[in-house]
Phi, psi and omega in degrees: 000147213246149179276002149308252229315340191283326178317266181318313151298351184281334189278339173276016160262328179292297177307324192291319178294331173265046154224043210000082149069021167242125187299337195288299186319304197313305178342283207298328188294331172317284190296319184297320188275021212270335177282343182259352137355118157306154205288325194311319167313311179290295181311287227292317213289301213298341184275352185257143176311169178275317171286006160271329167324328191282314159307315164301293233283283154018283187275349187276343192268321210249349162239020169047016165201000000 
């Protein structure tokens, strides 16, 4: 895992826990809010491909931490 993608997921595990743990909300708050994101979190987001994105998601849904 690449450090963008370590990037990114630690802040979609942070976000998954203030939404218990439900992925749709964690989505949806993510995409409404994507401007109140740290900004490192945004650089990092904006440098990875969609299947590495795809990939934190992933991985996040199938071992949940």
């Amino acid at each position: 895992m690449t450090t963008d993608q370590k990037t990114f997921r630690r802040y979609l595990l942070t976000v998954f826990d203030d939404q218990c743990s439900d992925i749709i909300r964690t989505m949806m708050w993510m995409s409404n809010h994507f401007q109140r994101w740290p900004h490192t979190v945004r650089v990092a987001y904006h440098r990875l491909s969609v299947p590495e994105r795809n990939a934190v998601v992933r991985e996040v849904l199938v071992n949940g931490d």
